[in-house]
VOGU-3710 file (C-alpha; in Angstrom, 3 decimals, decimal comma):
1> xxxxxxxxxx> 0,000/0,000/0,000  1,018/3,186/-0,557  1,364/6,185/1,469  1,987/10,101/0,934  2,790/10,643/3,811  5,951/9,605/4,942  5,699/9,604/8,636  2,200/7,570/8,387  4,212/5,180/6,325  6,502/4,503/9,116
11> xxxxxxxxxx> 5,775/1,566/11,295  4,447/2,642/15,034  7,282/1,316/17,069  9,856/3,008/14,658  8,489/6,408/14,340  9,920/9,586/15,944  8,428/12,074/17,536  9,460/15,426/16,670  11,439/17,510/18,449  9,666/21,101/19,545
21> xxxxxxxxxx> 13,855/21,942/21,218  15,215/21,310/17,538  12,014/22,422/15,547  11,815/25,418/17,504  8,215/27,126/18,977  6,436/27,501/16,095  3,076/27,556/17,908  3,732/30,766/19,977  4,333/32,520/16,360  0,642/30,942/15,328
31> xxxxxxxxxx> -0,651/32,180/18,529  0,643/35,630/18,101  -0,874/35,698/14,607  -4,145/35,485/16,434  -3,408/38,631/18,607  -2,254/40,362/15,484  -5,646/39,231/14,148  -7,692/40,579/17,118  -5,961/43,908/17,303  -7,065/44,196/13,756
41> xxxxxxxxxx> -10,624/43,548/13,973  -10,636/46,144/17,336  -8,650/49,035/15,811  -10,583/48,637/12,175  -14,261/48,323/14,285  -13,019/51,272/17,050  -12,373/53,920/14,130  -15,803/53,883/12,419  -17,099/54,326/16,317  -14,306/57,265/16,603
51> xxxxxxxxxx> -15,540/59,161/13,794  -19,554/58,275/13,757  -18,922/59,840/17,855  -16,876/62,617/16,567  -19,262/63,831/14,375  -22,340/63,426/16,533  -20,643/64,742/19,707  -17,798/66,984/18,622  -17,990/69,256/21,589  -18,567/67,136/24,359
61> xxxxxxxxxx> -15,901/66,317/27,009  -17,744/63,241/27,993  -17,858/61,669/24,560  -14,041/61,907/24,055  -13,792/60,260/27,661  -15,396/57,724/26,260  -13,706/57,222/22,797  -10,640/57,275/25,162  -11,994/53,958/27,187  -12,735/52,161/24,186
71> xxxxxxxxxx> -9,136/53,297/22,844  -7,305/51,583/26,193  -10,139/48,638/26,416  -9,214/47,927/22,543  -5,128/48,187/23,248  -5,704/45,951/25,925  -6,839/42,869/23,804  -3,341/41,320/24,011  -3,786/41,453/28,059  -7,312/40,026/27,719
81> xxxxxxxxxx> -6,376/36,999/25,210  -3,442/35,648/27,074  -5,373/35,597/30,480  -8,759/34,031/28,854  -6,044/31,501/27,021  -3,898/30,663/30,453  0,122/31,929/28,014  0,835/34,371/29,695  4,265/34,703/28,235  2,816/35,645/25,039
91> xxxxxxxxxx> 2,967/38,954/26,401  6,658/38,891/26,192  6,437/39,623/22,530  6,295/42,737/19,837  3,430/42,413/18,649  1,576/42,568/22,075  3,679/45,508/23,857  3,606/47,201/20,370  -0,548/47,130/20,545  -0,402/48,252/24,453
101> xxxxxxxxxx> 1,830/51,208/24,032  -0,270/53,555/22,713  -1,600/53,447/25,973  1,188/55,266/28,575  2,256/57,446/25,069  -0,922/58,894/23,955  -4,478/57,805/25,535  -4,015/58,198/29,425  -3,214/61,950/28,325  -6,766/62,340/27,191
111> xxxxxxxxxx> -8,625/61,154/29,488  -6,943/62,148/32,945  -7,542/65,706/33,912  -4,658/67,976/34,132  -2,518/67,095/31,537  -2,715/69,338/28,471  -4,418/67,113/26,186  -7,360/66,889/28,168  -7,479/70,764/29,951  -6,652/72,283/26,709
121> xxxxxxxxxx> -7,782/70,237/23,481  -10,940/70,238/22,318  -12,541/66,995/22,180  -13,260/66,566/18,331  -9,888/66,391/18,037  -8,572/64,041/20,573  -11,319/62,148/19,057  -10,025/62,509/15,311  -5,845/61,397/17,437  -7,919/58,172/18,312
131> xxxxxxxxxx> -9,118/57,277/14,721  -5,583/57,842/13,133  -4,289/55,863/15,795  -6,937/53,039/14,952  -5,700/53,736/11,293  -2,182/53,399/11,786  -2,771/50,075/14,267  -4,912/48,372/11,797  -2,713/49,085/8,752  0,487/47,657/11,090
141> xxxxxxxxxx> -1,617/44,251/12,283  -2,923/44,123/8,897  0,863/43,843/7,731  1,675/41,545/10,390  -0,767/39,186/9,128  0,130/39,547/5,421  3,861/38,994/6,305  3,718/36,939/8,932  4,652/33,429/6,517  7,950/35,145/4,602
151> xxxxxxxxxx> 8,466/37,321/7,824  8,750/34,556/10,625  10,997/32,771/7,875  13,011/35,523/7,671  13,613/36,181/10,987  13,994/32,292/12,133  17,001/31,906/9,641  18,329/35,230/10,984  18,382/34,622/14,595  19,686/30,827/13,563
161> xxxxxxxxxx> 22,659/31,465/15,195  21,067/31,403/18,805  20,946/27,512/18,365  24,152/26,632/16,357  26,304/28,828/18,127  27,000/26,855/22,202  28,797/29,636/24,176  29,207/28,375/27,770  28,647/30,698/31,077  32,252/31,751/31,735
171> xxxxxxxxxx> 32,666/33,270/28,205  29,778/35,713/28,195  31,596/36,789/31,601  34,164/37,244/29,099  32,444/39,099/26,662  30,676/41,336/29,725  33,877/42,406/30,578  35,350/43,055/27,101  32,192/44,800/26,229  33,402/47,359/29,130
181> xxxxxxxxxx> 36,712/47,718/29,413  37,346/47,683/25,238  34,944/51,116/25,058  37,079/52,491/28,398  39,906/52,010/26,865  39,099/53,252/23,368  37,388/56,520/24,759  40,257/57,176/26,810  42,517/57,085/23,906  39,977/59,273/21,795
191> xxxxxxxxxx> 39,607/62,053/24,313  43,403/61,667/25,784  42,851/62,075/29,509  41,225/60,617/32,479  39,453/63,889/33,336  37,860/64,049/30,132  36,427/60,227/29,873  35,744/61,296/33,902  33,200/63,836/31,947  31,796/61,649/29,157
201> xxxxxxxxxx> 31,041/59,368/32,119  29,375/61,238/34,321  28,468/65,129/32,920  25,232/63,965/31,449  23,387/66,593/29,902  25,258/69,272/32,236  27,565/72,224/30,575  30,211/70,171/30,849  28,920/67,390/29,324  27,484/69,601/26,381
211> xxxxxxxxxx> 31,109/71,225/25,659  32,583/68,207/25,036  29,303/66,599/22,997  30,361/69,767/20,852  33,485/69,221/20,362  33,005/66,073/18,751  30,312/66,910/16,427  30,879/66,738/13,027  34,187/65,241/13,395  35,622/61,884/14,071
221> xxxxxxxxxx> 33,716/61,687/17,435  30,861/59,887/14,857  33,410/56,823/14,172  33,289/56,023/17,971  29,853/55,410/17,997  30,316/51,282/17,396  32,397/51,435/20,923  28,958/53,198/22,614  26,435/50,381/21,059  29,251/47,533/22,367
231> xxxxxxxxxx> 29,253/49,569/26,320  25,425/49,106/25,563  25,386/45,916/25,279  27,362/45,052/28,419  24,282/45,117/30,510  22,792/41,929/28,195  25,867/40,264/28,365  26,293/40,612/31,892  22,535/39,506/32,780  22,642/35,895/30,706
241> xxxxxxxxxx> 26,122/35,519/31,955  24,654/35,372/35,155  21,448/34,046/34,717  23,433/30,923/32,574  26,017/30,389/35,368  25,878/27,566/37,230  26,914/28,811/40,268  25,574/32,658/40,303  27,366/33,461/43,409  30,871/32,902/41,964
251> xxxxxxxxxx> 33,451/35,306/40,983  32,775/36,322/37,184  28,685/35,954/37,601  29,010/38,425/40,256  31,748/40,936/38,297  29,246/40,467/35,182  26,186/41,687/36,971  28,434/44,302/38,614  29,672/45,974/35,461  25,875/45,693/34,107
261> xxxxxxxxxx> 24,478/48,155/36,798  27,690/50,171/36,217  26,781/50,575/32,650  22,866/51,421/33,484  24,369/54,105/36,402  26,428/55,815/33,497  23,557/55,610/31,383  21,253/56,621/33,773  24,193/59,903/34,595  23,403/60,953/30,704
271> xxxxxxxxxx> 20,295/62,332/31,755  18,579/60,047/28,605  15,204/57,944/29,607  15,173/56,277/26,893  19,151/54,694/26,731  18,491/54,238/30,239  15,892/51,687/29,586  17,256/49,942/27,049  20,721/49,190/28,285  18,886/48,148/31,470
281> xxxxxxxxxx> 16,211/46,142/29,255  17,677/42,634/29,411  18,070/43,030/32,869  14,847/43,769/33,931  13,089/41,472/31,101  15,218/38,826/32,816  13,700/39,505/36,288  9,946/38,886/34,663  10,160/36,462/32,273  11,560/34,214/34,509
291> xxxxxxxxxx> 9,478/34,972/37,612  6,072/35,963/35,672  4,631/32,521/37,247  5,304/33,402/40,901  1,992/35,281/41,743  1,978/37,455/44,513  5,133/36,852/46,173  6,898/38,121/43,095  4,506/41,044/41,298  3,510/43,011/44,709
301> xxxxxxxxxx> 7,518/43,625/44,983  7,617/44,562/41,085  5,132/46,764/41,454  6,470/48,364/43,892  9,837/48,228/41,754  8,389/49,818/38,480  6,670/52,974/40,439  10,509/53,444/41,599  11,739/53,071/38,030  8,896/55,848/36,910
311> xxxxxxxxxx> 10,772/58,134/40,097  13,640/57,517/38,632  13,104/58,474/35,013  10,911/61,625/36,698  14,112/62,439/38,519  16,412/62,085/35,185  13,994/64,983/33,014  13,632/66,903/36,173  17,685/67,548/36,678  18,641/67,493/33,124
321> xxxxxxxxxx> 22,171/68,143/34,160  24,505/66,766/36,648  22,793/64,045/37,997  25,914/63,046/39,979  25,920/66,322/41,262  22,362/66,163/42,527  23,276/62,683/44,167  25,655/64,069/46,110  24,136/67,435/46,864  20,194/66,813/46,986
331> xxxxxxxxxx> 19,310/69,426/49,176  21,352/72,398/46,423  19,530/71,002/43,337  16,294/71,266/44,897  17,425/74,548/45,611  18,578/75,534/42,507  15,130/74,339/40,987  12,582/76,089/43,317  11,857/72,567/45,515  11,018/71,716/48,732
341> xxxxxxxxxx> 13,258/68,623/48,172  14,623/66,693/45,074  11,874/63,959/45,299  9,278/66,588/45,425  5,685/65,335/43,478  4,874/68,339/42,190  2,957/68,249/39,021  3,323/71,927/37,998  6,779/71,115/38,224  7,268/67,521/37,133
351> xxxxxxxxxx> 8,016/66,882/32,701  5,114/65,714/30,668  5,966/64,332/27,169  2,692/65,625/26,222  2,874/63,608/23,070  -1,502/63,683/22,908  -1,337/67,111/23,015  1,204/67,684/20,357  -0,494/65,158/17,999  -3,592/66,663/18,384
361> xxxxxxxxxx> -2,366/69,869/17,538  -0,689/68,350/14,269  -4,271/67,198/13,501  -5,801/71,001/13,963  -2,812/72,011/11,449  -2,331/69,613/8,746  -3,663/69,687/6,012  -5,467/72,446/6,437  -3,230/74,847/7,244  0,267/73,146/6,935
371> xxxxxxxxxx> 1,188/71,673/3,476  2,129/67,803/4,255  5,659/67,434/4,905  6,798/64,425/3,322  9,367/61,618/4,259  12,516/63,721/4,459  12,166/63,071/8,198  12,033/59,049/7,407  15,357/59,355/5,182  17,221/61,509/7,878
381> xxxxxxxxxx> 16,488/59,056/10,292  17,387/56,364/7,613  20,914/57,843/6,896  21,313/59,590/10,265  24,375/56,417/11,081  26,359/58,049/8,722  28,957/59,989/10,650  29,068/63,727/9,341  32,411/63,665/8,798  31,858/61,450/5,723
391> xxxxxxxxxx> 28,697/63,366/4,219  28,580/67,162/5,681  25,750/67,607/3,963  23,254/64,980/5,815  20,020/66,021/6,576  19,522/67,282/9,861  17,332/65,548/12,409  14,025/66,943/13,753  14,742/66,890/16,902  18,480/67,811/16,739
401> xxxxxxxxxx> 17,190/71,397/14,914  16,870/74,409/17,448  13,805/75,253/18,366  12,908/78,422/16,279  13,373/75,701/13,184  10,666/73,443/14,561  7,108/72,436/12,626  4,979/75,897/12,890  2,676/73,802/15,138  5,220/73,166/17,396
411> xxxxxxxxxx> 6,140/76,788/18,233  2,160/78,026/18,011  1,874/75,317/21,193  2,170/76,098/25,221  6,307/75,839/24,770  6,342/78,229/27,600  5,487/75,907/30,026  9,165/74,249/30,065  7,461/70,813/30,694  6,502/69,670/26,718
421> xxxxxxxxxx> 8,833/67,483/25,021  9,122/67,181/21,169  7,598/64,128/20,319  4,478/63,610/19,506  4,562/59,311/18,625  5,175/57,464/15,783  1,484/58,116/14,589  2,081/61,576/14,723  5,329/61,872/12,644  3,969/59,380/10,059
431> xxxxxxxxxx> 0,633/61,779/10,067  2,866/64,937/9,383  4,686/63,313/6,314  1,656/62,453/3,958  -1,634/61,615/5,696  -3,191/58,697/5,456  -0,328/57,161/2,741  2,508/57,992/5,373  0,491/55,953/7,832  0,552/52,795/5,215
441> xxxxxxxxxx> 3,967/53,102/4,795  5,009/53,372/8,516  2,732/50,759/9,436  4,416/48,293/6,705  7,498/49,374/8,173  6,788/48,774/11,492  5,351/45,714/10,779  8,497/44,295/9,083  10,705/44,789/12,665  7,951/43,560/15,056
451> xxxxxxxxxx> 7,857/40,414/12,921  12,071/40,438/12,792  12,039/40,335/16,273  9,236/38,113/17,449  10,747/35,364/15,403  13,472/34,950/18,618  10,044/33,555/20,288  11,244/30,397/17,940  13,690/30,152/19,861  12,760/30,434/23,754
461> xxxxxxxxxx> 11,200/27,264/24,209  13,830/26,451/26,733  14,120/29,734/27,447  17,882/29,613/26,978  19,250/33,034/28,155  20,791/34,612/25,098  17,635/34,221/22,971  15,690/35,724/26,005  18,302/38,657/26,127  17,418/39,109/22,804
471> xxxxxxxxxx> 13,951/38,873/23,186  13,972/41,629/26,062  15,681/44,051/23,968  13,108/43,417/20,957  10,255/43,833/23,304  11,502/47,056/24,785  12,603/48,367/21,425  9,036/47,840/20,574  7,400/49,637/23,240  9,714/52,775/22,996
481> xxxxxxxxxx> 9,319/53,025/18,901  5,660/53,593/20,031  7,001/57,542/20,547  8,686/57,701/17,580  10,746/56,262/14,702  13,851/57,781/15,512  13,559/56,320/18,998  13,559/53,007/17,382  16,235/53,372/14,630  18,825/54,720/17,560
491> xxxxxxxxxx> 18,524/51,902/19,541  18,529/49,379/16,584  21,896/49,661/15,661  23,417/48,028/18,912  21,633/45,278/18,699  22,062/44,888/14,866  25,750/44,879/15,313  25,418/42,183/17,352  23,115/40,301/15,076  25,597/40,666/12,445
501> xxxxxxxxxx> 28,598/39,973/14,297  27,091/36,765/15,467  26,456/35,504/11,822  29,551/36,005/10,542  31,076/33,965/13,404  28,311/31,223/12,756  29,421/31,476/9,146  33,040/31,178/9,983  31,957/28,032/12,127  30,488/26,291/9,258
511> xxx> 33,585/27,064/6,916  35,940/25,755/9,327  33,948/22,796/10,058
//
């Protein structure tokens, strides 16, 4: 008799059965296609709701509220499917933290009174923010279904180095320490004194720090950037070197997790939320995805634990400068900025991105009275790697321009108030270029890296520590592209170094073999 199928042809006691370590999780990627597929169908029903409301109620505060619910209830689906389906560490992935982020960027700014967006917009057109946000979501799941096939190939043969390369404990203890000692030394060398790296260390965003940002720019200072994205990395290396040791209590486990919260403290120093995070990423995506299953015992503490991480990244905006300097002298910088102490709450004095508000001015202005912009902000971003020393011509960034050269709708906004930031999400920026098109093509792009970087999931059946790592930094890339593109792209290239670097030493392997 004959059989097609070759495993059915097999005789029972003879069969195999296969291998989910070798074939790899392939059933998390199907179950993430059903989020993606979810998301959809909320963000594409949500927007007829958004502008049906908008157009019925365009002046009333408590229809906005309520577009704003729906908004968060609708981002939430990724929260609500992995609870009603018991896998929970689906939420470790792109797709799902991509769909909640529009959640801390833009919506809780619309509906929580004080912040701009809610005191000062009128409601039509926080209502109009929350159908191009539907529009841009639905276009970006709507991607992630249509590539999902050729995109989880993709990414599965990419990251195939996570299984044929076997590097024991000791040597990313190794690597941690490489990763921050080879930068040391190199910036040393670059800037020719102790006192100066001293500075680059430490001066943040302070006068001192800004001097010698200056000095560099447009010169060589560009080349050194590969040494930044490999003292970036330290912090990953560090974590799986100690969460892969055998015995985490030894010598080089403890050094590597030492010279990881070294690396975030510098980090931290620069006065940046946003490098913060993600050199401190793998670290803290460590700490939940492999204690998610604890219950209380482990997410009171963590709780507790991310309300102190939001105090910290307060304290960073609200002391721009020195941040060493406020450590040490707490009760001057409070001073200095009209406090009653450094940890003062103080919400008249405390930074709001105000991204909701900015968008939603963006809306009032384009097209109507602003002339589309186009994608010259998408190429700068594109090219912006390119040291200036090599092109002096390369477009400027946005937000690298000073401020009398920002968007028209930028400067007509309440920039007096000291407390609005320049951003105004990834929505917003793809808005500005060319409507409704510039949304497509942003969602297709974004689309494209959440599917890159979800295919490590293939990987993490065992959870083996380096695919994690890599997982973490995906999933925090993720949420923080939510405020804008550039966001993303800056933080990409560390990681894509790495990527590379890793295949050509899983190439070399095979040649040698």
């Amino acid at each position: 008799m004959h059989y097609p199928n070759s495993i059915a042809s097999t005789p029972i006691h003879v069969r195999h059965t296969p291998n989910r370590v070798i074939s790899g999780d392939i059933n998390s990627l199907q179950e993430l296609k059903k989020i993606a597929r979810g998301c959809l169908y909320g963000q594409f029903g949500s927007l007829f709701f958004y502008f049906i409301i908008s157009l019925l109620f365009p002046s009333s505060q408590a229809a906005a509220v309520l577009c704003g619910v729906l908004a968060i209830s609708v981002s939430l689906y990724p929260v609500f499917y992995v609870i009603a389906n018991t896998k929970f560490q689906l939420l470790f992935s792109c797709i799902s933290i991509f769909n909640v982020a529009p959640i801390w960027f833009l919506y809780l700014e619309a509906v929580i009174p004080g912040y701009d967006a809610y005191v000062y917009t009128p409601p039509v057109y926080r209502m109009e923010a929350f159908f191009w946000v539907a529009v841009f979501l639905s276009f970006l799941n709507l991607f992630y279904l249509l590539f999902w096939k050729s995109g989880s190939r993709f990414s599965i043969k990419s990251f195939k180095f996570l299984r044929a390369i076997n590097i024991k404990p000791a040597f990313y203890s190794r690597i941690t320490v490489a990763a921050f000692l080879i930068p040391m030394l190199g910036f040393y060398l670059y800037y020719g004194s102790a006192e100066k790296l001293w500075i680059w260390l430490t001066a943040g965003r302070s006068e001192r720090g800004a001097e010698l940002v200056a000095q560099s720019v447009g010169g060589m200072g560009a080349l050194m950037n590969p040494l930044t994205y490999l003292l970036m990395l330290t912090p990953m290396f560090g974590a799986i070197a100690y969460v892969s040791a055998k015995k985490r209590y030894g010598i080089l486990p403890i050094l590597s997790i030492l010279l990881s919260i070294v690396v975030i403290f510098i980090f931290f120093l620069s006065g940046s939320r946003g490098i913060m995070m993600f050199v401190a990423a793998p670290v803290l995506f460590f700490i939940f995805y492999y204690n998610w299953h604890k219950g209380l015992k482990f997410w009171l503490p963590a709780a507790v634990f991310l309300f102190l991480l939001i105090g910290v990244m307060e304290l960073q905006v609200r002391f721009r400068g020195d941040l060493l300097s406020v450590i040490v002298n707490p009760e001057k910088a409070a001073k200095e900025n009209d406090l009653q102490s450094a940890t003062t709450f103080d919400p008249s004095k405390s930074h709001r991105d105000n991204n909701m508000y900015l968008f939603c001015l963006l809306i009032k202005g384009y097209p109507d009275k602003y002339a589309f912009e186009g994608f010259n902000g998408l190429f700068a971003i594109l090219v912006n790697p390119i040291p200036r020393a090599i092109w002096p011509g390369k477009p400027v960034l946005q937000g690298a321009k000073d401020l009398s050269q920002q968007s028209q709708f930028i400067l007509e906004g309440p920039l007096f108030m000291g407390t609005t930031s320049l951003t105004y999400s990834v929505v917003g920026e793809a808005y500005q270029a060319q409507g409704i098109w510039s949304l497509l093509v942003y969602g297709g792009i974004y689309a494209l890296f959440l599917l890159f970087f979800d295919g490590i999931i293939y990987y993490t059946m065992n959870k083996q520590p380096l695919a994690a790592g890599m997982l973490g930094v995906g999933v925090f890339l993720s949420f923080w592209g939510f405020r804008s593109l550039f966001a993303l792209m800056s933080f990409l290239y560390p990681i894509l170094l790495f990527i590379v670097t890793m295949t050509i030493v899983r190439t070399l392997k095979n040649i040698l073999k």
